[in-house]
Each structure stands twice: as structure tokens, then as C-alpha cells.
ZAMARGU-4260 file (C-alpha; in steps of 0.2 Angstrom, whole numbers, plus 5000, padded with zeros to 4 digits):
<rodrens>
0) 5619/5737/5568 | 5623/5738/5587 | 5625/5719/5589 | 5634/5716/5573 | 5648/5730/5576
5) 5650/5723/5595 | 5651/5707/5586 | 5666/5715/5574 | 5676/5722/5588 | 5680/5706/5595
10) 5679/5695/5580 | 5692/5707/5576 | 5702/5708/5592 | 5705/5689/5590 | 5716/5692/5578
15) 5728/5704/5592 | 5739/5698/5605 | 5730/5704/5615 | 5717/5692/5610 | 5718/5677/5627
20) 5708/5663/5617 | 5720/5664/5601 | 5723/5647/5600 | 5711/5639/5614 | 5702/5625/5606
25) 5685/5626/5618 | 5682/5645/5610 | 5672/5641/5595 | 5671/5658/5588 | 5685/5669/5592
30) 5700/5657/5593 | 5710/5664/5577 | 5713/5647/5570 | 5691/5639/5569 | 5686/5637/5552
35) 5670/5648/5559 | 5681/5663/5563 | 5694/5662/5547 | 5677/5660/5535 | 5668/5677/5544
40) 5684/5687/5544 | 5690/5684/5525 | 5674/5682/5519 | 5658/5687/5524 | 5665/5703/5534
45) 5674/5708/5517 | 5657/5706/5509 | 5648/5724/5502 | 5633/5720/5506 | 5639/5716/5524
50) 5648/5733/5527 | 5647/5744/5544 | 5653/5761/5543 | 5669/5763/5555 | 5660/5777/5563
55) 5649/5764/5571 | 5664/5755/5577 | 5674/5770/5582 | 5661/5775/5594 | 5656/5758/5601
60) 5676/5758/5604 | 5675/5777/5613 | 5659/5769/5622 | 5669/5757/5630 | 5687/5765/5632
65) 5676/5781/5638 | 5688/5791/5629 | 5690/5798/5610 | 5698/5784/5600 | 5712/5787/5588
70) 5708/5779/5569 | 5725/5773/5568 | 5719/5762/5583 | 5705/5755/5573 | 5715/5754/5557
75) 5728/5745/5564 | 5716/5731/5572 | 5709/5727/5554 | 5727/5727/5547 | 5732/5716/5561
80) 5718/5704/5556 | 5719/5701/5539 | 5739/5698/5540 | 5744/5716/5537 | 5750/5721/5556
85) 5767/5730/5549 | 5756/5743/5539 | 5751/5758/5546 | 5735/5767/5540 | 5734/5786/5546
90) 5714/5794/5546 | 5699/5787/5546 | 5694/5775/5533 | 5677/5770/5525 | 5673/5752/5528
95) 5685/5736/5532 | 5682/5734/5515 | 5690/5750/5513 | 5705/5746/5522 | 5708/5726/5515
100) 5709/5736/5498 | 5721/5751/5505 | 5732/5736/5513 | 5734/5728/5496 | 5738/5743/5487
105) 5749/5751/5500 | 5764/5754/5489 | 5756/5760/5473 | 5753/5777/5467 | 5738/5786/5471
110) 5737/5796/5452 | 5744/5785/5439 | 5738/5766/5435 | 5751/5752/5432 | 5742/5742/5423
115) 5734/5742/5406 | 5715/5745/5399 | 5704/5730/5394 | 5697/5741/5381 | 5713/5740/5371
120) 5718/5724/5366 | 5735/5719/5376 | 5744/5703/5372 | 5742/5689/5378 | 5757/5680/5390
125) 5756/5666/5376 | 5762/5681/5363 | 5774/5690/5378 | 5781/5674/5381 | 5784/5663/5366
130) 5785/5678/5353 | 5793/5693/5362 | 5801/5682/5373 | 5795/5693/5389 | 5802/5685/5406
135) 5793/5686/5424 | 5799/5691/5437 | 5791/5691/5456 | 5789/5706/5463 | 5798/5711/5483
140) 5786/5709/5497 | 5775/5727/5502 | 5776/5729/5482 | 5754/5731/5484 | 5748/5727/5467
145) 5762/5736/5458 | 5765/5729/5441 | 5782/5736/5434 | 5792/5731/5415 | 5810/5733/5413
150) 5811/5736/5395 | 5831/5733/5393 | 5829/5717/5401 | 5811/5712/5392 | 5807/5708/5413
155) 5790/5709/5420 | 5788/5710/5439 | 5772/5703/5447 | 5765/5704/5463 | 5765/5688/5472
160) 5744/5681/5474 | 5738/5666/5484 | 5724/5657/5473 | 5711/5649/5485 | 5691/5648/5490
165) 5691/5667/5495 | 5702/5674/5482 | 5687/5678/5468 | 5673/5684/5482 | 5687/5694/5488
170) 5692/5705/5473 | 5676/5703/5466 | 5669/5716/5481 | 5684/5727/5481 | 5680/5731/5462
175) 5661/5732/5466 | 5667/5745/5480 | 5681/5755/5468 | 5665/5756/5457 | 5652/5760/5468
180) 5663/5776/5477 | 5664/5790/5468 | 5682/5796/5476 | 5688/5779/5470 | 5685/5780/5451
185) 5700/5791/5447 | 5711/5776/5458 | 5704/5760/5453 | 5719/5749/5457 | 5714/5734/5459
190) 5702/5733/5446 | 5716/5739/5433 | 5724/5723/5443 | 5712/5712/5439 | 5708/5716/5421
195) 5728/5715/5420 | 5729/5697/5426 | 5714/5693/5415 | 5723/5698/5399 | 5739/5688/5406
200) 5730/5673/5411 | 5719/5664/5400 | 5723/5644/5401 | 5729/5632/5416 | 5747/5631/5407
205) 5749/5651/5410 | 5744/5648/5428 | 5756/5631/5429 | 5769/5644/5424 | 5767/5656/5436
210) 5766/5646/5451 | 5783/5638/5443 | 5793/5653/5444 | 5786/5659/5462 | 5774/5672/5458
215) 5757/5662/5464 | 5753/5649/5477 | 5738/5640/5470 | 5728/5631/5482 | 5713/5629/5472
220) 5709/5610/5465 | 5718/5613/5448 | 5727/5628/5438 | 5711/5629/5428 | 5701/5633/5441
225) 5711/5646/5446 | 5711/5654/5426 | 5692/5653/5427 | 5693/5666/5441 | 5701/5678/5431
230) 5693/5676/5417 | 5676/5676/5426 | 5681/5694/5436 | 5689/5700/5420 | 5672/5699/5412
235) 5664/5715/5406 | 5678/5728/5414 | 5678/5742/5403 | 5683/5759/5411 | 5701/5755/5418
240) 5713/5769/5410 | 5726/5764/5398 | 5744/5769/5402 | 5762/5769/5401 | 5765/5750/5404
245) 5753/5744/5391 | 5763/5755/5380 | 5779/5749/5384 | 5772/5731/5381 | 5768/5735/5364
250) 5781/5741/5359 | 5792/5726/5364 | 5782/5715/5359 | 5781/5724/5341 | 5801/5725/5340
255) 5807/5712/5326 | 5825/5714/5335 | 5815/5706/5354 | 5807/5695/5341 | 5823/5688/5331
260) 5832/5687/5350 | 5815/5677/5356 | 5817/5665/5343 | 5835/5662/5342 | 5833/5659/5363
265) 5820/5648/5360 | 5826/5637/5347 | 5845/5636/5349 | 5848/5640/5368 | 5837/5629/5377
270) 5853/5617/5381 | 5871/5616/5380 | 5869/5603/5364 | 5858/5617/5355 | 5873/5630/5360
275) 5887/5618/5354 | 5876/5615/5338 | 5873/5633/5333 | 5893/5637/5338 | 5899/5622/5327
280) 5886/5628/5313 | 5895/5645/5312 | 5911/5637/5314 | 5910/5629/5298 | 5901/5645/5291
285) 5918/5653/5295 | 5926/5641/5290 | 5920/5638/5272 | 5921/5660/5272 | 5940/5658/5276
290) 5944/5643/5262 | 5935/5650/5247 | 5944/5670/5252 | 5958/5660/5252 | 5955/5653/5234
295) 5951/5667/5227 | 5966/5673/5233 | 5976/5661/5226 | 5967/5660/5208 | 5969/5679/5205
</rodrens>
């Protein structure tokens, strides 16, 4: 444990400014951009089964400063690491684990969910979308995994996600983490993200139509692929709380009105010709109302 936390600190310091060797080519290891460092930091160090407690690190840090170390000053290296230097994480924390998952969610709220149970049924985005006539909407940067629905506007604001090799190992330990502490099961955000996403995304068109409107960078070999990971960490969550959005959901969805508007979008405003269609149909609707008042008029 001695080894692998001294072997932390400066994996992690490669990732400071501070950090001489950032871009050296010669330094194999702690040069921020080797294939070798970017494959320990984003994914065997976020590993659960590769955790060291801070404590550990905190005092090899006192060790060599020969002074108490702040947490903030440990917090803010592993923040700095994994892309999130602008965040500020006050107290000590439990594992990097702990802090890639509190830098994901740094803008929810800490005693409601956003996001809907898997044990109730939610709709799919092929219903939201083609029925309800739902639009998506990407969410502004430090949002964390906040998932929020505009019910006048039938808008759904996403959280933007890159989609590549680490993306499943990733959440898959932060949910194995939420579930395996028992101060997180009363806040588990990002498994209420996942099982979210899961019930959103369920094909490669539903992906393909994400990345089309800016709410996900794929970088996986094909939009399928990056359903499957969804799908695949969606699988057998069961104890996220249901809540206020998944009922909000619902009941546009179940609105004949944001049906009828749906359809009439769908069908008759995709382009101008549809538009000019419908406006000439009525015209003449109008029309033929007008004459036949106007004969009855006349006859009477």
C-alpha cells in the first residue's frame, strides 16, 4: 500500500502544472499525454477493487511536506487529474473513486433524485419522441448529472456524456461504490443516471439522435455499441427512488392535447410544402363554410 500510494502521488501530480515531464516524450509513465498514464488514471485507478483510502495518501503527502496537509489540497489534485481543476471539493473524501463521482454530480442535489425508478415502467424515447412529441435539450456545462423537464415547453434537458473505451467500467464502479457505502444509498445519483439513460436509450437510432442534437460525443465503433452499455449497466438496477420527473413524464406523455400537437408537428410541419398544404386545406374548408352560409342566406 506504501508503494502503490507513492506511485498515486505522482501519477496524480502529472496531471499539475507543476508536473515538469507533462508533455516530455522520453517519460513513459508520468508524461500526461502516454497511452500508459491516460489507461492507469481513467481506469484502473477508478477501479473498486484498486482503491487506497486518502488517509493513506494524505499522510504520505504530510510525510513528505512535513507538515499537516489540507484535504482540499489532495481534493484538488484528483479534480485537476480527471479534467475537473475549476471544482472545489471542501473535507476529506473516501476514495478517488469518491471524488470522480462527487465531481460528476457537483451540481445536483444532495436529498432529491432527478431521475426516475427502473422499477416503474418509464417510457421509452421512441414514445417521448414520436407520440408525446418530447424535445431534447443539452444541458449547460457544471449541470453534474442533472436531468431537468420543462413541462410547458415538452423540453428535456440532458447532461452532455462522451461515449468511449472507459465510459462502462467507469460508471459501472461508481454504482458498485454508491451501493457498497452505506452513507450513499439515500444519494445514489448516478445510478438513478444510469437506469435513466437505460430507459431512454435502447437502439443505435436513439443514440444517432442524441449525438445529432449535441448531447453525446460517441467515440465508440458504432451507435450500437454505445446502446449496449446502457443496456448492459441498466441490467438488474432496482432500488433507485421514483420521483418528481418520472411523474412529470407521465403525465405529458398521457396528455391527448401533447399527443394531438405531436401528431399535427409530425405530419403537417416537417416542411414549408406540408405548411402551405395544411393552410390551403383549411382555406378551402373556410372557404366551402363561407359559400354554403351564404346560400342559405340567400335561399331563406
Amino acid at each position: 500500500m506504501l508503494i502503490d500510494g507513492c506511485f498515486i502521488l505522482e501519477l496524480l501530480r502529472s496531471g499539475s502544472t507543476e508536473n515538469s515531464n507533462w508533455f516530455d516524450p522520453r517519460e513513459p509513465i508520468f508524461c500526461r499525454m502516454r497511452k500508459l498514464t491516460i489507461t492507469l488514471g481513467f481506469r484502473d485507478m477508478l477501479l473498486l477493487e484498486n482503491q487506497i483510502p486518502l488517509l493513506v495518501l494524505k499522510k504520505l503527502l504530510e510525510a513528505e511536506f512535513g507538515m499537516e496537509i489540507d484535504d482540499r489540497y489532495l481534493n484538488r489534485l484528483i479534480c485537476t487529474f480527471y479534467g475537473f481543476g475549476s471544482l472545489q471539493i471542501d473535507g476529506p473524501s473516501l476514495r478517488i473513486l469518491d471524488i470522480r463521482r462527487k465531481c460528476l454530480i457537483m451540481a445536483m442535489p444532495t436529498k432529491e433524485q432527478t431521475t426516475p425508478s427502473v422499477a416503474n415502467k418509464s417510457p421509452n424515447r421512441e414514445t417521448w419522441d414520436h407520440e408525446a412529441g418530447i424535445e431534447f435539450k443539452r444541458a449547460k456545462p457544471g449541470s453534474g448529472l442533472k436531468i431537468t423537464f420543462d413541462r410547458e415547453n415538452g423540453v428535456l434537458t440532458l447532461p452532455f456524456i462522451y461515449m468511449e473505451d472507459n465510459t462502462a467500467a467507469m460508471y459501472m464502479n461508481l454504482m458498485a461504490f454508491e451501493r457498497m457505502h452505506p452513507k450513499l444509498t439515500e444519494n445514489n445519483a448516478v445510478t438513478s443516471y444510469v437506469s435513466f439513460m437505460d430507459s431512454l436509450i435502447h437502439t443505435a437510432e436513439d443514440v444517432s439522435l442524441l449525438c445529432s442534437q449535441g448531447m453525446m460525443m460517441n467515440f465508440l465503433s458504432s451507435d450500437e455499441d454505445a446502446a449496449n452499455v446502457f443496456n448492459k449497466l441498466g441490467d438488474g438496477i432496482i432500488d433507485c427512488r421514483d420521483d418528481e420527473l418520472y411523474k412529470q413524464l407521465q403525465s405529458y406523455v398521457a396528455s391527448n392535447w401533447n399527443a394531438a400537437r405531436a401528431y399535427l408537428k409530425r405530419n403537417y410541419f416537417q416542411n414549408p410544402w406540408s405548411i402551405l398544404s395544411l393552410l390551403a386545406a383549411i382555406a378551402l374548408l373556410v372557404k366551402r363554410v363561407i359559400t354554403d352560409s351564404l346560400e342559405e342566406s340567400r335561399g331563406s
